[in-house]
N, C-alpha and C positions, 0 to 999 in steps of 0.2 A: 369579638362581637358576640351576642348573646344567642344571635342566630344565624344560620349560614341557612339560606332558602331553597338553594340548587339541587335540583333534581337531578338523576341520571338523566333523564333525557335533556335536561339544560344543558348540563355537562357536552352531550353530545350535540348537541344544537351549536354550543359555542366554539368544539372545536370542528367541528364541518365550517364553519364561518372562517376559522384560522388556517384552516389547511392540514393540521394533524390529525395524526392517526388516535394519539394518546394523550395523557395528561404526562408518561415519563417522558414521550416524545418533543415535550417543551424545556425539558433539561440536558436533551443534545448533547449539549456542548462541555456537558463535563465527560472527560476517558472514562469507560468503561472500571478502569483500573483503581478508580478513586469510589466508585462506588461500592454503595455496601452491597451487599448479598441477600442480609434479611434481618429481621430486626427483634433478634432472639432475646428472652428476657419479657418483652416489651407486650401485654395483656394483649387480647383484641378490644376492638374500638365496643364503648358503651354506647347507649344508646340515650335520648336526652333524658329518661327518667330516671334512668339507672345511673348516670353523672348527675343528678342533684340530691337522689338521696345518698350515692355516695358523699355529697361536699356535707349534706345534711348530716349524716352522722361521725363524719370529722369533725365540723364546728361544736357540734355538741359535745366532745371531748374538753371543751376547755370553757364550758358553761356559758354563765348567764352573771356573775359573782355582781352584786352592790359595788359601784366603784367611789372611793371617796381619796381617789389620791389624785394630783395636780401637780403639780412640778414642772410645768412646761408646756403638757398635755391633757388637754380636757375635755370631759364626754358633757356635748354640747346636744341640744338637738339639732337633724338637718331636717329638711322638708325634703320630700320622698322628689318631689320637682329636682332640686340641685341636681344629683346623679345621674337622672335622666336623662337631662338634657345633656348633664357634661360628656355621659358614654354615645350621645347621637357621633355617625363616623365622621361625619364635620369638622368633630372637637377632638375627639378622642385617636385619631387618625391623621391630624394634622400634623405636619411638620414646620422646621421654625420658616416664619416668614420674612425670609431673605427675598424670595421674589414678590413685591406686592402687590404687581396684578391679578396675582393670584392666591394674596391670603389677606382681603381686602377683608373679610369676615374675623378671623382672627386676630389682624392689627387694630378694627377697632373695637372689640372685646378690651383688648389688653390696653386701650387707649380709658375705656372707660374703668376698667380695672386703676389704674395710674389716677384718676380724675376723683375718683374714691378715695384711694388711700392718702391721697395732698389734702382732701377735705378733713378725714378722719384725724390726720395728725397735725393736721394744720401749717401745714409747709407747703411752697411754690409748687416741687415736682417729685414724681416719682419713676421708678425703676419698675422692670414687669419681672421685678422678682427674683430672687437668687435661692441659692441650696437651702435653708434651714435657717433658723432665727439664732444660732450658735455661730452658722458663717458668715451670717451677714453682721455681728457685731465684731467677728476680726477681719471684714470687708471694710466695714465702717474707720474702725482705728487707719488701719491701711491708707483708705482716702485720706484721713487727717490729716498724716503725714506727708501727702502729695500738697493736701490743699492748705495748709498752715507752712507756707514755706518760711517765713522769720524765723519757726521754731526749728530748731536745729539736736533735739534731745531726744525725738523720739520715744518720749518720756509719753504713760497714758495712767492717768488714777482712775484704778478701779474699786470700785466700795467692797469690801467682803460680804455685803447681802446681794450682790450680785448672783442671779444663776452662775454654783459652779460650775456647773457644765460647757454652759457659755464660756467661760474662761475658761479652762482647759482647750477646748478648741479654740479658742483666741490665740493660746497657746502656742498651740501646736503649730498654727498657719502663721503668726506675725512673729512669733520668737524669731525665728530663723532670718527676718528678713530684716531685724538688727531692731525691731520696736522692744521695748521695758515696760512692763507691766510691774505695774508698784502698788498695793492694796492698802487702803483705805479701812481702818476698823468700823466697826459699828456700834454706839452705846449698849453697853449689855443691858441697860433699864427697859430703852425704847424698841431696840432692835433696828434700829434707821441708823443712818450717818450723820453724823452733825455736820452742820456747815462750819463749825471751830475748829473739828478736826484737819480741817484743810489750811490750818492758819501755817503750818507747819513749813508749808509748800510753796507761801505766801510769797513774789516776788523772783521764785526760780523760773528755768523753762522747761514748763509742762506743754507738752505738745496737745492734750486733749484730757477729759476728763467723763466720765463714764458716769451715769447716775439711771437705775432702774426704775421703774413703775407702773406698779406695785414689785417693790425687791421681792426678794426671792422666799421669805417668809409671808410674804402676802399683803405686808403695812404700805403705807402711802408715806413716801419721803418727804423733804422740804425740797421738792426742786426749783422754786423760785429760786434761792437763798445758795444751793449749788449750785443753779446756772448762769447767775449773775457772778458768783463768786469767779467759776470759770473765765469768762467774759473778761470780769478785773481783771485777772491774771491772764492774760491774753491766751487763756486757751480755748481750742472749742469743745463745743460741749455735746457730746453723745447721748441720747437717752434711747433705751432700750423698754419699749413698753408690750403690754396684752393688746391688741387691736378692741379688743371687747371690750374694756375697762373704760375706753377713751369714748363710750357712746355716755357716759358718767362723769369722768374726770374732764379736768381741762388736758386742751391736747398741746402736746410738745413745743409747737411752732408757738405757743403764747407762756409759756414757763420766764419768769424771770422778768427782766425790761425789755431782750430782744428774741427771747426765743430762742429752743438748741438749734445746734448746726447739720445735725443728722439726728435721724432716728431710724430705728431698727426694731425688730423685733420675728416674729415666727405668724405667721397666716391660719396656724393650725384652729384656731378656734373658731372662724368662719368658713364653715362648711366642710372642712377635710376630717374624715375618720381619723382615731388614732391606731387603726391598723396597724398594733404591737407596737410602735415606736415609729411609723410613716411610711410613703413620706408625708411631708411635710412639705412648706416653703417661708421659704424668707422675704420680708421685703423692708425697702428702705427710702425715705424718700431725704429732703435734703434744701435747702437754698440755690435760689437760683446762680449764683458765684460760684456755687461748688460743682454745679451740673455737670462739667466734663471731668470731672477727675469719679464721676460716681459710673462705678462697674455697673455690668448687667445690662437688658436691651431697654430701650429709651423708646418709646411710640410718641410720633409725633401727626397731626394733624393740620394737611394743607390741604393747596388746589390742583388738578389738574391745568391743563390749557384749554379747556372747554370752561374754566370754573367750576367743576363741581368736587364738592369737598372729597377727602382722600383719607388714607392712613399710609405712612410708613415708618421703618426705623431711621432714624435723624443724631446729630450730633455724636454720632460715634463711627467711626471706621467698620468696614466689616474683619479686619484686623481683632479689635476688639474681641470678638468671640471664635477667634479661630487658630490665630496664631501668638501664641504667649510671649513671645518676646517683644510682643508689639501691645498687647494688650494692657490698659488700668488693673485686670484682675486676672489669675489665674484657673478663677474658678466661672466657664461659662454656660453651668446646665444652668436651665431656665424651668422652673417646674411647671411649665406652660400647662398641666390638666388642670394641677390644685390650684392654680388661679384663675381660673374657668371658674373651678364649684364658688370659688370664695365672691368673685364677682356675681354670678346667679345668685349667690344667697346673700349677699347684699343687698342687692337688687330685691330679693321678696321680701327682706326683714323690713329694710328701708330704717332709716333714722328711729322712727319711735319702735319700731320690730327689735332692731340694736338693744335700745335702749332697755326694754321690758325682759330682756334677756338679761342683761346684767344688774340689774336690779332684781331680777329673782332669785342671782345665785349669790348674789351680797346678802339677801333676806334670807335665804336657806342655809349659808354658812354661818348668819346670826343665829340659828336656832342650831343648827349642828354643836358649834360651840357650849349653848346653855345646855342642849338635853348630855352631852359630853364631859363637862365640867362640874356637874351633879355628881359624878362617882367618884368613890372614895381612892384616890390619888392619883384622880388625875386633876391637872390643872395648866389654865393658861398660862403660857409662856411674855408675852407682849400684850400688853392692853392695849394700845394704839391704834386710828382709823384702819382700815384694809378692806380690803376687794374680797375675794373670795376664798383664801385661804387664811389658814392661822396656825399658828406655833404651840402645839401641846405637849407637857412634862409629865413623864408617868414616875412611878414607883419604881417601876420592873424593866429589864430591858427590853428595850425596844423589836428586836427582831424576834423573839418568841413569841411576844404577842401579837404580831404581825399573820406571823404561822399557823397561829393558832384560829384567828380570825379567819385565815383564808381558809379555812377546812369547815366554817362556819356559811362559807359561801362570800364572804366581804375582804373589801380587798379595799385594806382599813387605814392606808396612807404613804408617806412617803418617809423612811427612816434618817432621819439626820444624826444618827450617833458618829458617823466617819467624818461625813463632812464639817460638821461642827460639833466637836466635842465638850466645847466648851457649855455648849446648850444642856450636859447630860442624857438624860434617857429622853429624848427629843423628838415628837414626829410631828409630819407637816398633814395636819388635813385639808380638804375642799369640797366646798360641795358647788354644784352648778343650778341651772334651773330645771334639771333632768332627777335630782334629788327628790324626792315627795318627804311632806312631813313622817310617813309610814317609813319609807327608808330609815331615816336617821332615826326613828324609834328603833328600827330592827338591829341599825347600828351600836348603839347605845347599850340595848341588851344585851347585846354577844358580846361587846367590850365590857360592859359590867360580869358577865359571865367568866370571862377567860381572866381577870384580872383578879377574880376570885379563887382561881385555878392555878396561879403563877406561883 
């Protein structure tokens, strides 16, 4: 909490009310012999001025730098409202709601959270969220495999414009439990995947098939074309998308003639900081067929026996999130704050608020681009539609002039020499709606500067 109110004389009000003498007197019950003695090392207690300019001048150790890198995580704006409300002890203090006479407040929070995110991607139902948008697409495969039961192979194509990251942890969690991840190339012209390239696949059993949007270089795939494809081939079809992108794009549940079968992706771009790497949350919603094979808590809305409406968790065991040998998943933290902010700031952006956000950082990554590809070697990598990132090819290696930007104060992308070498001296930039035209000038010069310098 931000503030603790109590007074000494509170302090003492409330334990005359309990019967103690002390506040160690309420810890009894542990022996003597376990306790510490003193708490050597450890400063005295600051006082609240003194705790903020200390946090004050730690934060300012690691600045203020122009951010133009995206890869999964993006500096969005939040309205000063989200936080607020999300740290009231209501929210921020809650635990999960197993009993729901008594987390009638937070089942339907995360009722209307779920009511959102089925609208956004355009599917039946959703989940109130799981660890990170990395887990929730080897959560995703996982179900496939429960709820594609004809297919018997286990088998999942992944496109290589897929966040690697994502796949590594896809990895990590479905290797082991016998699923095959088989990758999918990308046109080196377009940087997408062709719907030919799957011709290959044509008639085997694929158990699922994976298609991003916007991939991981930033472009807009053919997902009509792959998700039908999928379909033919009687697999289902996974799509992993930006939550933000989709107040723009068409959303998942209408790709192709029937729509994917799950979707997935990371909540980080609706209201959560990128607080060094998170957390974060995931979420995923899905067809109603699939509903019980999908992990995570399920908020459902009925009646009392008085009639009056209600909230609780439904269709799942409490098995489900507590005992794994019983459970659809093994994974059951629920990022229950960051879906608080994400629902608040839904809630104020609303539809056209959504929408004017991504459309500014699709226009500001259109001018990042031009004022960017002006200097003498640097140049686009992929021409093709995208969202808010893009694929640039330098002259010089990548991580030096990365270095060298950041000592300029800009922190000037994201390096694809490891991951895709094939790209060359490769980086990913982005810009959001937090970009100003000034930014991407100031950008521009200190990469024309350092490139001179290399």
């Amino acid at each position: 909490m931000p503030f603790i109110p109590h007074t000494q004389a509170d302090v003492d009000e409330m334990l005359a009310a309990i019967g103690a003498d002390s506040i160690d007197a309420l810890f009894d019950e542990i022996p003597a012999a376990l306790r510490i003695k003193s708490l050597a090392g450890i400063p005295e207690a600051l006082n609240e001025m003194q705790i903020g300019r200390l946090m004050q001048t730690r934060a300012q150790r690691d600045g203020r730098p122009l951010n133009f890198i995206g890869a999964g995580a993006y500096e969005h704006h939040i309205p000063a409202a989200v936080w607020s409300i999300v740290t009231r002890g209501e929210f921020y203090s809650a635990y999960t709601p197993y009993q729901a006479e008594a987390s009638q407040g937070t089942l339907q929070l995360l009722y209307e959270y779920q009511t959102m995110m089925a609208s956004l991607t355009g599917m039946q139902v959703s989940n109130a969220s799981l660890y990170d948008g990395a887990s929730a697409l080897a959560e995703a495969c996982l179900m496939a495999v429960r709820a594609h039961r004809r297919s018997k192979s286990a088998r999942i194509l992944v496109p290589a414009a897929v966040n690697p990251i994502y796949l590594e942890v896809a990895r990590a969690i479905a290797e082991g439990q016998n699923l095959n991840f088989e990758i999918v190339p990308y046109e080196p012209g377009s940087g997408t995947t062709q719907p030919a390239s799957l011709d290959q696949y044509g008639g085997q059993d694929i158990t699922a098939v994976v298609v991003q949007q916007p991939n991981f270089f930033g472009l807009l795939e053919d997902v009509d074309a792959i998700t039908d494809w999928a379909h033919t081939n009687n697999a289902l079809a996974i799509a992993v998308v930006n939550p933000l992108s989709l107040a723009l794009l068409k959303p998942p549940g209408e790709w192709g003639a029937k729509g994917v079968d799950i979707v997935v992706g990371d909540g980080q771009p609706l209201g959560v900081p990128m607080s060094s790497g998170g957390p974060f949350f995931g979420f995923m919603t899905t067809r109603m067929e699939h509903v019980r094979q999908m992990p995570g808590r399920i908020i459902g809305r009925t009646l009392d026996l008085d009639g009056k409406p209600g909230f609780t968790l439904t269709l799942q065991a409490r098995e489900q999130h507590i005992r794994r040998s019983k459970a659809t998943s093994n994974i059951c933290t629920n990022q229950g704050l960051l879906v608080t902010a994400a629902t608040i700031h839904m809630s104020l952006l609303g539809s056209e608020g959504l929408e004017n956000v991504a459309a500014a950082s699709q226009a500001q990554t259109t001018k990042l681009i031009a004022a960017l590809t002006k200097i003498k070697g640097v140049k686009l990598a992929f021409s093709g539609p995208r969202f808010h990132e893009a694929v640039l090819q330098l002259e010089h290696s990548v991580e030096p002039v990365l270095e060298a930007l950041a000592r300029k104060n800009v922190i000037g992308g994201f390096d694809l020499t490891r991951r895709y070498p094939e790209l060359g001296n490769a980086l990913l930039v982005c810009a959001t709606e937090m970009r100003t035209d000034e930014d991407i000038a100031t950008y521009a010069a200190a990469l024309q500067a350092v490139l001179a310098q290399v």
